[in-house]
C-alpha positions as CSV (number, residue, x, y, z in Angstrom):
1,X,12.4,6.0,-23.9
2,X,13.6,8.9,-21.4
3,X,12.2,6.5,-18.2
4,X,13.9,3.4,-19.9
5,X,17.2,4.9,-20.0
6,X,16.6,6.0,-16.5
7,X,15.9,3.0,-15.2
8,X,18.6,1.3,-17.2
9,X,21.6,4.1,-15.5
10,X,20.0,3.8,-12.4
11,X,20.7,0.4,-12.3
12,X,23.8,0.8,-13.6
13,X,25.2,3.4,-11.5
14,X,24.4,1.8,-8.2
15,X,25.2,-1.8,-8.8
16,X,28.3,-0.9,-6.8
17,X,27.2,0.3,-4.2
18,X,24.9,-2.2,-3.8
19,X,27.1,-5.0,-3.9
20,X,28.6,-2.7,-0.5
21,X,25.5,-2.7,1.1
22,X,24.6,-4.5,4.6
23,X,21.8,-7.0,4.8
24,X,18.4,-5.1,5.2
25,X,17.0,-3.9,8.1
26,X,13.2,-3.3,8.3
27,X,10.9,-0.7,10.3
28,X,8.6,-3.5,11.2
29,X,10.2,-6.2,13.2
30,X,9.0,-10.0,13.6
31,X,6.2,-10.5,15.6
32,X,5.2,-7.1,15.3
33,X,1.3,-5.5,14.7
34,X,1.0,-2.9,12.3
35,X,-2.5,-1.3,12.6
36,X,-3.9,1.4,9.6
37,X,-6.2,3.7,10.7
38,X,-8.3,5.7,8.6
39,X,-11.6,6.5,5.8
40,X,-12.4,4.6,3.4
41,X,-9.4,4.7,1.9
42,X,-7.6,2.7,4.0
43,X,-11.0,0.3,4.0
44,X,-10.2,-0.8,0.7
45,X,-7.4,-2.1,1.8
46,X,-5.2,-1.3,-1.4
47,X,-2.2,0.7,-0.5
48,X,-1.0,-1.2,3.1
49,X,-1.6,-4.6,0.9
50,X,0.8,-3.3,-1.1
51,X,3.0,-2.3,2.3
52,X,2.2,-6.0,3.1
53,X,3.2,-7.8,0.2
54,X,6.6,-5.9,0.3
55,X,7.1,-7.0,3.9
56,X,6.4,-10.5,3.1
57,X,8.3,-10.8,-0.2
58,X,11.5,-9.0,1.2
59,X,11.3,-10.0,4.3
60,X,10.3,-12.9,4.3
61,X,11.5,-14.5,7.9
62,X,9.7,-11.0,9.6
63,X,6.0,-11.9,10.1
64,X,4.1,-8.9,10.6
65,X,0.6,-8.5,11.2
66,X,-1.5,-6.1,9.3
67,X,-4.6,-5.1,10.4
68,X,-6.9,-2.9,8.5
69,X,-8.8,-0.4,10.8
70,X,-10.2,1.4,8.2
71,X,-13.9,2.6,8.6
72,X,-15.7,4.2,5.3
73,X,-16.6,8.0,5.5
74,X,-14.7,7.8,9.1
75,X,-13.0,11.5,10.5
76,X,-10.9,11.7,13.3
77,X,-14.2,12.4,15.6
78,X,-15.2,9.1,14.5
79,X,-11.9,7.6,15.3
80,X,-12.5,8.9,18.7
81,X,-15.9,7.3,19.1
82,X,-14.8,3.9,17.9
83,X,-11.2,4.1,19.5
84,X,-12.2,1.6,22.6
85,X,-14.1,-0.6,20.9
86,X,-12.5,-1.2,17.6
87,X,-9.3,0.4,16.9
88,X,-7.8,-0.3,20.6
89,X,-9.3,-3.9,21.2
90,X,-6.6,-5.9,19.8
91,X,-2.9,-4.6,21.1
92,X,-0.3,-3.0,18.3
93,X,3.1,-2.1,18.1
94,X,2.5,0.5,15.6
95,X,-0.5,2.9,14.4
96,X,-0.8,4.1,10.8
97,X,-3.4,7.3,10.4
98,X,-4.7,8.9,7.9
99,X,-7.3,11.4,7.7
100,X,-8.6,14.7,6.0
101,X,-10.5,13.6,3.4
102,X,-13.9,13.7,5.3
103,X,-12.8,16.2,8.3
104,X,-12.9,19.0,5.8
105,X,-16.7,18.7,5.1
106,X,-16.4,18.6,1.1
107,X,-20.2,19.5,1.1
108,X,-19.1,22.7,2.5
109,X,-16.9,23.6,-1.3
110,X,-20.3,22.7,-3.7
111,X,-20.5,25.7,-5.6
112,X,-24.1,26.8,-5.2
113,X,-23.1,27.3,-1.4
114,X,-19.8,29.7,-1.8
115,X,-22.3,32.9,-1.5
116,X,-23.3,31.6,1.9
117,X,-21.1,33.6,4.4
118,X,-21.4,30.9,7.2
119,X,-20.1,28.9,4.9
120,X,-16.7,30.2,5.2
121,X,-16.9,30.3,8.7
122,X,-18.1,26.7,8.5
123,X,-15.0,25.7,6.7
124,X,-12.7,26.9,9.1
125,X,-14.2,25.5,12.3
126,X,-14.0,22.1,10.3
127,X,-10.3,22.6,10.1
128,X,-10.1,23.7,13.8
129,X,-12.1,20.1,14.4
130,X,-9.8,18.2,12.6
131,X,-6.8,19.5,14.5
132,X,-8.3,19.3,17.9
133,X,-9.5,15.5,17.5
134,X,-6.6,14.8,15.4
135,X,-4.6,15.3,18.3
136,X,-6.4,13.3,20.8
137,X,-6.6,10.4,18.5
138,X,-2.8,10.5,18.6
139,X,-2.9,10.7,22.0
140,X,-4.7,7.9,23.1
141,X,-2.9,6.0,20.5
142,X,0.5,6.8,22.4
143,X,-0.7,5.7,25.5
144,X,-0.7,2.3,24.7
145,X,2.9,2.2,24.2
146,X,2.4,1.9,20.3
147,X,4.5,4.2,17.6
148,X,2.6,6.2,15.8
149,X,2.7,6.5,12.2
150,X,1.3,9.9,10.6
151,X,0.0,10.0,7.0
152,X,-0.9,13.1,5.0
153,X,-3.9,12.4,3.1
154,X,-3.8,11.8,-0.4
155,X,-5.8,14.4,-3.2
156,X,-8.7,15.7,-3.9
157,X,-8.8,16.5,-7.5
158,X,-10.2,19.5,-8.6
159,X,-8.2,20.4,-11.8
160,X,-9.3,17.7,-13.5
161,X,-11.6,17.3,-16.3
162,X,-13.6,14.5,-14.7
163,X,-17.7,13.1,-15.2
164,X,-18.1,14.0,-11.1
165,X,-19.2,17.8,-10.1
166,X,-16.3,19.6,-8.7
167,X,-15.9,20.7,-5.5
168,X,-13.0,23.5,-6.0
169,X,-11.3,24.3,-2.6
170,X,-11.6,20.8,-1.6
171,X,-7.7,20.2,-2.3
172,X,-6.9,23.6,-0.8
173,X,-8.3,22.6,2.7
174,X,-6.4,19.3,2.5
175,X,-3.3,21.6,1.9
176,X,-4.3,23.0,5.4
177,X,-4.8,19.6,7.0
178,X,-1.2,19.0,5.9
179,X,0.0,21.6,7.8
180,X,-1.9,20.5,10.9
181,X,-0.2,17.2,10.8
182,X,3.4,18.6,10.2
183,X,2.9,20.7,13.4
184,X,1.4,17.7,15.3
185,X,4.2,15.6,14.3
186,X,6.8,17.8,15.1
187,X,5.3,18.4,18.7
188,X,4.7,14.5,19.3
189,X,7.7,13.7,17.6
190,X,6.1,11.2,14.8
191,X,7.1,10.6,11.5
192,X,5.1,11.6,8.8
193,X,4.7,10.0,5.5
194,X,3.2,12.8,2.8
195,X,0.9,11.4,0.2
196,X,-0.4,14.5,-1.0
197,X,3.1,16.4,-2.1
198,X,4.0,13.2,-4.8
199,X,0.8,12.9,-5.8
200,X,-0.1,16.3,-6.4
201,X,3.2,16.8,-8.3
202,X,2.2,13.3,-10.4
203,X,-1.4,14.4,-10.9
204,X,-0.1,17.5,-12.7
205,X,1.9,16.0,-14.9
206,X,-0.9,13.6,-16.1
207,X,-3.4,16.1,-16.5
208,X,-0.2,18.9,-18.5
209,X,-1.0,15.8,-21.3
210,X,-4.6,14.8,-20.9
211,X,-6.9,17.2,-18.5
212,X,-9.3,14.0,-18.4
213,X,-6.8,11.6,-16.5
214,X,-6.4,11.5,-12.8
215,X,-4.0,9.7,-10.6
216,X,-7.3,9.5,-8.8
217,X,-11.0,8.1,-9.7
218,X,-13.4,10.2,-11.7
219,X,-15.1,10.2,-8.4
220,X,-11.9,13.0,-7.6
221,X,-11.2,11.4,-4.3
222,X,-10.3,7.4,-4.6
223,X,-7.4,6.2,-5.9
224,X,-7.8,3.5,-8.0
225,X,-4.7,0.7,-8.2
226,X,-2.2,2.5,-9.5
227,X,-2.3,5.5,-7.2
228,X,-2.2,2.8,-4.5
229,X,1.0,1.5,-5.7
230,X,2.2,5.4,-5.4
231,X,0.6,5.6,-1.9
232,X,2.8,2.3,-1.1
233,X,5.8,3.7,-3.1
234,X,5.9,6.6,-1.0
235,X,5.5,5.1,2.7
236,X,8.3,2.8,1.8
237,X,10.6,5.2,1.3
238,X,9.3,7.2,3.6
239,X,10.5,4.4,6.1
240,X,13.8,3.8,4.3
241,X,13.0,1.0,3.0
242,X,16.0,-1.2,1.0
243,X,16.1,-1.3,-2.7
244,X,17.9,-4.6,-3.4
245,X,15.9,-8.1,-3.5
246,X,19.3,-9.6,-3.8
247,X,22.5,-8.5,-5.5
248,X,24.8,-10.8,-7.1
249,X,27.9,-10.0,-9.1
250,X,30.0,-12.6,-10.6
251,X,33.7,-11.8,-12.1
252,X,36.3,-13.7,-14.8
253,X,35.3,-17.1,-12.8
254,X,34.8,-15.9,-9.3
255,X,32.3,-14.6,-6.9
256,X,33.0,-10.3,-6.9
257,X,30.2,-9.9,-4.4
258,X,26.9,-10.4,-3.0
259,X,24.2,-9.0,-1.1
260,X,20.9,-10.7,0.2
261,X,22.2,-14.5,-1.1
262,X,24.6,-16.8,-0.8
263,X,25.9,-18.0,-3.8
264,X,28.0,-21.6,-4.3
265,X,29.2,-24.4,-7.3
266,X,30.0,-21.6,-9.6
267,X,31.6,-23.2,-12.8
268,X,32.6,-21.0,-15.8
269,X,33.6,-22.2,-19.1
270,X,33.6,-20.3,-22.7
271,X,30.0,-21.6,-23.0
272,X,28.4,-21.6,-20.6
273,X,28.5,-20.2,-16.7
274,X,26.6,-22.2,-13.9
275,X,25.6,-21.0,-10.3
276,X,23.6,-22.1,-7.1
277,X,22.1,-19.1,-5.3
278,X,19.7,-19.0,-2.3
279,X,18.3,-14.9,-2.3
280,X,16.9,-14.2,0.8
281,X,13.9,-12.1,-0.5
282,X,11.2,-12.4,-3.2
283,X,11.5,-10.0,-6.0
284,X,7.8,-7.3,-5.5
285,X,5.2,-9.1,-8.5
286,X,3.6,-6.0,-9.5
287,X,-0.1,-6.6,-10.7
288,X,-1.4,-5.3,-14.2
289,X,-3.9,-3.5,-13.0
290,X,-1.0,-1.6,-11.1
291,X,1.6,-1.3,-13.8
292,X,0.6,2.3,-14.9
293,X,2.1,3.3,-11.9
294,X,5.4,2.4,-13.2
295,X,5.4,5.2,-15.7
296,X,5.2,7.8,-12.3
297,X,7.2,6.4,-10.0
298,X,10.7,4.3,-10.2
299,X,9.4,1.2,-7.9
300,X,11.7,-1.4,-9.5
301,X,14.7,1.2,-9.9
302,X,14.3,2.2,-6.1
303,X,12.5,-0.7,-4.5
304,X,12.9,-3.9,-6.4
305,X,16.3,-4.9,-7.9
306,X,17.5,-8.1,-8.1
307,X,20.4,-7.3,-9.5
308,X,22.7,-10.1,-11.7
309,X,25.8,-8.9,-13.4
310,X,28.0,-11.0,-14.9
311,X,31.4,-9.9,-16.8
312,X,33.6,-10.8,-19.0
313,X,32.0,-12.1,-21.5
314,X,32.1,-12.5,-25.1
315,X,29.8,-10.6,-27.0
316,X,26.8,-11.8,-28.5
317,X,23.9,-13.2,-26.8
318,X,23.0,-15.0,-24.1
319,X,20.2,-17.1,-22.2
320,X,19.3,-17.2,-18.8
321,X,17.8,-20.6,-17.5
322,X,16.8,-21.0,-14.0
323,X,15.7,-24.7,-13.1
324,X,16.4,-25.9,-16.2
325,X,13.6,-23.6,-17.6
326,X,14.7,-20.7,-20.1
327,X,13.4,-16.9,-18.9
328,X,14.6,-14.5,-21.0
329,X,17.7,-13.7,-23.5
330,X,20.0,-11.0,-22.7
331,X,22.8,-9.1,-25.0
332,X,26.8,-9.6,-23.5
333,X,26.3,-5.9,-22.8
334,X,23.0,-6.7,-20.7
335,X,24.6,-8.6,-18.5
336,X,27.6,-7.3,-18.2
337,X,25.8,-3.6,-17.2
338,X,23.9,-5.4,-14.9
339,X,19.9,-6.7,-14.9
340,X,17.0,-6.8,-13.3
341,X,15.3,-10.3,-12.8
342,X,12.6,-8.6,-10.5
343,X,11.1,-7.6,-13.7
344,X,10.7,-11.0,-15.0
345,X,7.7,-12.5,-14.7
346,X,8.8,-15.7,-15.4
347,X,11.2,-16.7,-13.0
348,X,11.3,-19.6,-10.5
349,X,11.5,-16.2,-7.6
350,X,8.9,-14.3,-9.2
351,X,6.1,-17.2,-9.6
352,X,6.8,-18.1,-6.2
353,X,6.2,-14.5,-5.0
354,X,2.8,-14.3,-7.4
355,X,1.7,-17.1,-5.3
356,X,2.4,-14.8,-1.9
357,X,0.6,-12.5,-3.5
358,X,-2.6,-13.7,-4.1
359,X,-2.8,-15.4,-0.5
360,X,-2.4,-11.2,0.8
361,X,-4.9,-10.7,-1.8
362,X,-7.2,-13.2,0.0
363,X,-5.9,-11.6,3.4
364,X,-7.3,-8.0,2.4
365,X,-10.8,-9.2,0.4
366,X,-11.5,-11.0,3.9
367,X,-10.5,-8.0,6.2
368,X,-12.0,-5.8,3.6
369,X,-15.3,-7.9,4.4
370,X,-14.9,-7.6,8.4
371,X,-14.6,-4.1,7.7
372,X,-18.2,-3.8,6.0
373,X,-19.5,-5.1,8.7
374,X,-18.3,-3.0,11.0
375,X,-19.3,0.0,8.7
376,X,-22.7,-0.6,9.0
377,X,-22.5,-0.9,12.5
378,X,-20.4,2.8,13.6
379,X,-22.4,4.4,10.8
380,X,-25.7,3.2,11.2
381,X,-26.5,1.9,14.7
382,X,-26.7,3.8,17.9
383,X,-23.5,3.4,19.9
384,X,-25.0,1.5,23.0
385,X,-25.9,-0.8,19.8
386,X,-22.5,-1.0,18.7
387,X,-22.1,-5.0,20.3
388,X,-25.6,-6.1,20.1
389,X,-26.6,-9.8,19.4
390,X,-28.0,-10.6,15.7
391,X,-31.4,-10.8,17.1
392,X,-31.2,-7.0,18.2
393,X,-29.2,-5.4,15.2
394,X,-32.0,-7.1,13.1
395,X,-34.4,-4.6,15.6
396,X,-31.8,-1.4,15.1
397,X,-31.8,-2.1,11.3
398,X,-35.5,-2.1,11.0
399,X,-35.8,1.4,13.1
400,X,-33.4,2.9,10.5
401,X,-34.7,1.6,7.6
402,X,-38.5,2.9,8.5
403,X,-37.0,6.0,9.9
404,X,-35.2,6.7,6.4
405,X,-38.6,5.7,4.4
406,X,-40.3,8.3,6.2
407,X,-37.7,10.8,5.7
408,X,-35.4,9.9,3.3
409,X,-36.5,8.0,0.3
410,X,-33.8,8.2,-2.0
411,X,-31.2,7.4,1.1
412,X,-33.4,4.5,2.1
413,X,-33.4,3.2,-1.8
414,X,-29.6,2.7,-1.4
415,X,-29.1,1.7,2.1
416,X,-31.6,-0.6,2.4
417,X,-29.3,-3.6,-0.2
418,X,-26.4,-2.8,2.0
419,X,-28.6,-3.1,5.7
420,X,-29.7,-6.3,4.3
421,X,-26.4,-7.7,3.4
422,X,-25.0,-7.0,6.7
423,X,-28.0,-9.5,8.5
424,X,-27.2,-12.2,6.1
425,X,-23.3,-11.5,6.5
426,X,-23.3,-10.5,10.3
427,X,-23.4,-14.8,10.9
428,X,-20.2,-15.3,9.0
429,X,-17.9,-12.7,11.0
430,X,-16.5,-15.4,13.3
431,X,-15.8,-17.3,10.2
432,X,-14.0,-14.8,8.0
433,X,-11.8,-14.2,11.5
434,X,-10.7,-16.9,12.1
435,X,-10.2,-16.8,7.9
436,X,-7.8,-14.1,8.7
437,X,-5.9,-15.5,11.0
438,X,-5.1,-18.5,8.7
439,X,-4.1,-16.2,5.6
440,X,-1.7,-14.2,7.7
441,X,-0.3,-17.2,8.7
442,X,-0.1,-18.9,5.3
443,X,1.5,-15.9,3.9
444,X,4.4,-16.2,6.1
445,X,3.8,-20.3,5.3
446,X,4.4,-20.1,1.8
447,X,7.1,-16.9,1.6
448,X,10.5,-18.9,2.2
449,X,13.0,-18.5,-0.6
450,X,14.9,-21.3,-2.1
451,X,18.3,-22.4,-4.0
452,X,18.2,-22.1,-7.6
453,X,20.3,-23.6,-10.2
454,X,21.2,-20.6,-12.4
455,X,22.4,-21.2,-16.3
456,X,23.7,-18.3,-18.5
457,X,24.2,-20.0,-22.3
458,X,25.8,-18.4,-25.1
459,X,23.6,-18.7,-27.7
């Protein structure tokens, strides 16, 4: 109730200034590449999706390209191994990073090794590695001419009541990586966007109610949809990002204001009040599997309005048609306060933006895919490997898989599925790019907003 009436006054409160606000400008221009950097976090894709889906809804004549550089179990030595050949062989205009996760060494924070007095020792040098190589990757990225983008990592939960062993101190180091980044940033002059603070603060709140819910896995260290949705919360405003899909405030007969749209044929009688609008933006479709997010963070209130507020009117009730198709009833007061058809899932706007969304959807399972590939290669294969031929890699993978047998069994039991999927997926990598290239064009195909015929009948 307390988050409804929130949302409700914050909607309220700001229509105003809204309606006095200039069109939106965004961070990433048209034309532009946007590159995320980072562990296996950023492999799955899930949180610059999100980044990507806003970019394309709201600005929908911007195409950006986002490019996901993320490399499973990856630190920031790795990212200095792979920089040449992976993260700096196609050119960007900006770099996102994010590490920490995997430069602190979790193995060193099991509890059966705290009596170890290297092991303290160990932990600190980690933290001096992560520094060092954090700042070279930053450097090399610079050189190219590219902005750089820093991003606190997100938690390690080790409060929670969750089915994975604990690893207590784990969060506490990422704490200290934190710091490390602040003082890079402020001697490279970047801008930092901080994950961990608002999701700490969130992931304390869930577990005050229920000690067995995390804003994370139960694994303690991967977010699962919703956190994403956090993560994306969070870099958008970071990067000032504007609120209003569209804003559109009609007055006894007349056009009071707009913003984002251009609005035209507006007849008003005591019946009925007709409207043709053209919004430049797509309202943000959230998917279900995201929505718990909603209940930790304001994304519509903040991000998503597309605000219609229409007044006098008589009281009573009203419906809102759109096309000639009815999508949703609203009280006199509703409408007169102001709402928010980003929240409607069954508008004209909204099902358009759905379809957007599952062609980014399409863009991040392939480039999720292209990323598996290269896993296996930086993490398995010797680096003078790192471009060989099918032929050979088939070669390389059989050394590692008899090496591990010897060795390793259990390690062997598990990689040996993945090895194998990468020879029969390794002939499909042209394929799935040039895949790519077509989604990330289609997106931008598909994105354009159109004139509606709005309807509000009193019922």
């Amino acid at each position: 109730m307390w988050r409804n009436f929130v949302a409700a006054l914050a909607i309220y409160l700001t229509s105003s200034v809204a309606l006095a606000q200039k069109p939106p400008i965004p961070l990433f221009k048209n034309g532009q590449t946007v590159s995320f950097v980072g562990n296996s976090i950023t492999h799955a894709g899930d949180f610059h999706h999100f980044i990507a889906l806003y970019y394309a809804t709201r600005f929908p004549n911007e195409k950006i390209t986002f490019n996901n550089l993320g490399i499973r179990g990856d630190n920031t030595y790795s990212f200095l191994k792979r920089m040449d050949i992976d993260i700096l062989q196609k050119k960007s205009d900006w770099y996102v990073v994010m590490a920490g996760m995997n430069d602190v060494n979790r193995l060193l924070y099991n509890v059966d090794r705290q009596s170890d007095p290297e092991v303290q020792k160990q932990k600190q040098w980690a933290l001096n590695d992560y520094k060092k190589n954090y700042e070279k990757v930053i450097q090399r990225l610079m050189l190219t001419g590219a902005k750089v983008v820093l991003q606190k990592p997100s938690i390690y939960d080790q409060t929670g009541d969750l089915p994975t062993p604990n690893q207590p101190g784990v969060n506490d180091a990422l704490q200290k990586c934190t710091e490390i980044i602040d003082e890079l940033a402020k001697k490279h002059k970047l801008q930092v966007v901080d994950y961990f603070t608002v999701m700490s603060d969130i992931n304390r709140k869930i577990q005050g109610v229920d000690a067995k819910k995390t804003i994370v896995g139960n694994d303690r260290v991967h977010p699962n949809s919703p956190g994403h949705l956090v993560m994306a919360y969070q870099f958008l405003k970071s990067t000032s990002a504007p609120n209003y899909v569209s804003a559109i405030e009609l007055q006894k007969g007349k056009l009071k204001s707009t913003v984002n749209a251009k609005v035209s044929d507006i007849v008003w009688t005591n019946q009925a009040i007709s409207f043709t609008a053209l919004e430049n933006s797509l309202p943000f479709p959230i998917p279900q599997i995201a929505e718990p997010a909603l209940g930790w963070i304001p994304f519509n209130e903040e991000l998503n309005v597309q605000l219609l507020k229409i007044s006098p009117l008589a009281a009573g009730n009203y419906t809102l048609n759109i096309d000639g198709i009815n999508v949703a009833d609203f009280t006199s007061e509703a409408l007169q306060k102001g709402i928010n058809l980003a929240t409607i899932k069954t508008t004209p706007q909204y099902l358009q933006a759905q379809k957007v969304a599952e062609k980014t959807i399409a863009y991040r399972n392939v480039q999720r895919k292209l990323r598996d590939l290269k896993f296996i290669v930086y993490s398995y294969f010797p680096k003078h490997s790192w471009s060989a031929d099918l032929s050979t890699s088939e070669k390389v993978i059989d050394s590692v898989l008899s090496s591990l047998q010897i060795t390793n069994e259990k390690k062997y039991k598990s990689l040996k599925p993945q090895l194998e999927n990468y020879l029969s997926d390794r002939p499909k990598q042209e394929e799935w790019e040039k895949k790519a290239d077509v989604l990330a064009k289609e997106i931008y195909d598909i994105n354009k907003p159109t004139s509606h015929s709005f309807k509000i009948l009193r019922k």
